[in-house]
C-alpha positions, 0 to 999 in steps of 0.5 A: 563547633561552629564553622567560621571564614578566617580572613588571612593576609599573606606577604605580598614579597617579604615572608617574615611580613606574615603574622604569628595570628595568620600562621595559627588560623591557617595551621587549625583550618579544614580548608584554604581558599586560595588564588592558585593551589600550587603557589599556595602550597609552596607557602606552606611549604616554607612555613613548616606547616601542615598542608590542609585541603586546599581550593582554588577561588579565582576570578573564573570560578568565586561565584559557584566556590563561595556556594560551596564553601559557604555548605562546607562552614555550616557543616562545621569546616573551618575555612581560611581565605588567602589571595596570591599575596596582601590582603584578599578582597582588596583586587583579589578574590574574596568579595563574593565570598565574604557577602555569602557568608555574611548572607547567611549569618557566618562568623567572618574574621578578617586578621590584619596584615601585609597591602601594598595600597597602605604601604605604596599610600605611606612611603609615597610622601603624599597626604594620607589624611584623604586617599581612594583606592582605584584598583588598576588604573582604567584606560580611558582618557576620561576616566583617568581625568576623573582619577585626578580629580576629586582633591584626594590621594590616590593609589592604583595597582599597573602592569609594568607592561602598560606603565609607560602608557598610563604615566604618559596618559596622566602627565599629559593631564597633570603634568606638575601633579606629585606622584610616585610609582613604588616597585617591589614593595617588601622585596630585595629590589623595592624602589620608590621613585617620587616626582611629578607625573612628567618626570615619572614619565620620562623616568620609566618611558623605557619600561620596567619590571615588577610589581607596581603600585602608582600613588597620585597626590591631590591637586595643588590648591592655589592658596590654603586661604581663598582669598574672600576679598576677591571672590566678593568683588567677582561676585558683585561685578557679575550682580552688577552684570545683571546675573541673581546673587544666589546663583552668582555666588555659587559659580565664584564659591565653586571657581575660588574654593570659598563659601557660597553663603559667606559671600551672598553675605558679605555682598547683601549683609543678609543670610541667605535663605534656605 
């Protein structure tokens, strides 16, 4: 038969989280890749399950290891991919090894299971209907500026050692933005703490343990509704100051949330021309 890469999601702290569909591909694989052999064969361990050859594939070493691995399916090996906990690729290893077997036309099966970036995202309250994920938060004011910007949710993995930090930096660029730090996702001691970036700052100034995940709600638009009455009347005092209506309607659409064309239409009486 032909080889194949089984793409498995393991628990990221609840063990009855993993999936019956899991247990069977890592029961029948040849080979698992895995982020640490030990950690990796103590869930076999505690599955009751054979313990098959097992290959570490971690940040250090994925390149030259997807090469290997990728020889090894084409000789018939069936191959199973696991991270530490959650759902490989997504800030785990896995990446590289995907795109080389997709390279070479190999059946990639990636079985559904346990993330912390969808359950952070769902239990933090904030809209899901538009969200990015950022992996770990950056350090940089810059970059954490253009974090909150964009009008999506966002969800971000932090150290607990540099929590304080990162919450202390975002407050004191949003301070009224709704957000929640979730801790220990799955785990006996989970906490999901929600707030505004101020209040989660004050809360965890003093650290804390665990595994986090930190959720950003989306920018607060100051009405559902641009008010166009307004934004027309803007745009017809800058026309009036000498400014070109096409140009003038762009700057109001971008500052009030409207349309450029509906107001270079309402103020001429005229669509624009493209």
């Amino acid at each position: 038969m032909a080889g194949r890469l089984v793409v498995c999601p393991t628990p990221i702290g609840n063990m009855e989280d993993i999936t019956e569909r899991v247990k069977v591909a890592l029961s029948e694989a040849d080979i698992v890749a895995c982020e640490d052999t030990r950690r990796t064969g103590l869930l076999f361990e505690r599955l009751g399950l054979r313990r098959p050859r097992l290959v570490s594939n971690h940040e250090g070493n994925e390149s030259e290891r997807a090469r290997q691995l990728v020889a090894a399916i084409e000789r018939g090996c069936k191959v199973a991919l696991i991270s530490d906990a959650g759902t490989p690729a997504v800030s785990d290893p896995g990446y590289r090894l995907i795109g080389a077997c997709i390279d070479r036309s190999i059946d990639v099966q990636v079985l559904p299971g346990p993330s912390a970036v969808v359950t952070a995202l769902v239990v933090s309250g904030l809209p899901t209907d538009r969200w990015r994920f950022e992996g770990f938060l950056p350090r940089r004011a810059g970059e954490l500026e253009r974090v909150l910007g964009g009008g999506q949710t966002v969800v971000a993995f932090e150290s607990p050692r540099r929590l304080p930090e990162s919450l202390a930096a975002l407050s004191a660029l949003a301070p009224e933005r709704p957000a929640a730090v979730c801790r220990e996702l799955t785990k006996m001691h989970e906490e999901v703490v929600r707030g505004t970036l101020l209040e989660l700052t004050r809360r965890f100034r003093d650290g804390v343990k665990g595994e986090i995940v930190v959720v950003i709600g989306p920018a607060a638009r100051e009405s559902s509704s641009p008010d166009i009455a307004f934004a027309v009347d803007a745009l017809r005092r800058l026309v009036q100051s000498g400014a070109r209506p096409r140009a003038a309607a762009s700057v109001v659409a971008a500052l009030t949330g409207t349309r450029a064309n509906e107001l270079y239409t309402a103020l001429t009486g005229r669509e624009p021309r493209e």
